[in-house]
C-alpha positions in Angstrom: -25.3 -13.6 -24.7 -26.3 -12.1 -27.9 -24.6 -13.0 -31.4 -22.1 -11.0 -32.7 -24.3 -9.2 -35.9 -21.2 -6.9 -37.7 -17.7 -6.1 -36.9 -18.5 -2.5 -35.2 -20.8 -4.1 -32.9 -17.7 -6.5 -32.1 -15.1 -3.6 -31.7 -17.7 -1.8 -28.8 -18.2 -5.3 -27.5 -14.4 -5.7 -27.5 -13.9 -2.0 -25.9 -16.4 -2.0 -23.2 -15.4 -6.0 -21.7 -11.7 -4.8 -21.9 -12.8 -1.7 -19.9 -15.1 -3.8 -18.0 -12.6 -6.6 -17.3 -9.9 -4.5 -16.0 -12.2 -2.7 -13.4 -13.2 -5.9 -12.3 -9.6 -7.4 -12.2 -8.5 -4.0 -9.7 -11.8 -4.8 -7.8 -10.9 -8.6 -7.2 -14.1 -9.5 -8.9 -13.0 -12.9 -10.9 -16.9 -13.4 -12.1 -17.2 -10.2 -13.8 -13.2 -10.4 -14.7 -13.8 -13.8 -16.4 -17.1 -13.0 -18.1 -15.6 -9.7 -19.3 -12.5 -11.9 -20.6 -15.3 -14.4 -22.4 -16.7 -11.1 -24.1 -13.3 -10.4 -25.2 -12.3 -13.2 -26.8 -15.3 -13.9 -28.6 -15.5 -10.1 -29.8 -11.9 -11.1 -31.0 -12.6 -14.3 -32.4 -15.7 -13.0 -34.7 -13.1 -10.3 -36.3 -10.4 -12.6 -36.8 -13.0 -15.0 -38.8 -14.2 -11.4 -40.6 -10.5 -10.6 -41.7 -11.0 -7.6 -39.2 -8.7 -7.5 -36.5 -6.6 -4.6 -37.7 -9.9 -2.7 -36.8 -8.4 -2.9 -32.8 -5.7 -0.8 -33.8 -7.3 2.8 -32.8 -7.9 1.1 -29.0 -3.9 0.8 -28.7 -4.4 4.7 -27.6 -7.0 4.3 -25.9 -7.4 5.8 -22.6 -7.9 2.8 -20.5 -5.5 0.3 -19.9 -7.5 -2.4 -20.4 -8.6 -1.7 -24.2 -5.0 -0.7 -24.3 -3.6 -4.0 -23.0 -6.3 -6.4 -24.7 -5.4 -4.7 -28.3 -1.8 -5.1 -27.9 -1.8 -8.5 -27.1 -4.2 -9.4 -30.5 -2.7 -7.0 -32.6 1.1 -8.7 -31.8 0.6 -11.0 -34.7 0.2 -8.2 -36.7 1.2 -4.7 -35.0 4.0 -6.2 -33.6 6.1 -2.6 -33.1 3.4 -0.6 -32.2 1.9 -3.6 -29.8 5.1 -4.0 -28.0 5.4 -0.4 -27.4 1.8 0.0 -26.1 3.2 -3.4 -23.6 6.0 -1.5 -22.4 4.3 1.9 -21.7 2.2 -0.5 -19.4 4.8 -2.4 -18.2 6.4 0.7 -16.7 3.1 1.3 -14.2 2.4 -0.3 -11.1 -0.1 -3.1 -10.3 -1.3 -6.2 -12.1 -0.9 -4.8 -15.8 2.3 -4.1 -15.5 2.8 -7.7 -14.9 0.6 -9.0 -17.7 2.3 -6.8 -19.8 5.8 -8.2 -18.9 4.5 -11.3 -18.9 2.9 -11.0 -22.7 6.2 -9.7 -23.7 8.9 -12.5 -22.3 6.1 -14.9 -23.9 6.2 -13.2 -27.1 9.3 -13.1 -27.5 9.8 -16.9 -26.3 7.1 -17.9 -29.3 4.8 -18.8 -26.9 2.1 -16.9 -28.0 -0.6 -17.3 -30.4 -3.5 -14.9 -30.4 
């Protein structure tokens, strides 16, 4: 895996294993799922540590649901209205993300949380 060289290169890392990690969650493919969640929260890490995690804030209307979801839950600390709305239009849906997204909620709201 390369290294993470400047925050844009992070934010398309972040995109396409959100994207990636979705597809591969519908498909049942947990190696591609988990690999695409390592890609995510290493993309997330590096713009946390570059003071640039506000930069996720165009993905919350994105049109997949996985950039969607995966923005929301790291912009809570900081988004919290606009992330919490972007968990409930999800919420509403049917499938797996719906779930996540109730579930990310209730924990959220608990304190549980800490992205």
């Amino acid at each position: 895996m390369k290294k993470i060289k400047d925050i844009q290169s992070a934010l398309t890392l972040f995109q396409e294993a959100s994207i990636k990690q979705v597809e591969a969650t519908e498909e049942g493919d947990y190696k591609t799922g988990n690999k695409s969640y390592d890609l995510i929260t290493k993309a997330a890490a590096y713009l946390k540590e570059e003071g640039a995690i506000t930069e996720l804030k165009p993905l919350l209307c994105n049109s997949s649901v996985g950039a969607r979801l995966w923005a929301a839950c790291y912009l809570l600390p900081v988004y919290e209205k606009e992330s919490l709305s972007v968990l409930e239009q999800i919420a509403k849906g049917s499938g797996i993300y719906s779930l996540t997204a109730e579930t990310t909620m209730s924990e959220w709201k608990k304190g549980s949380l800490n992205f």
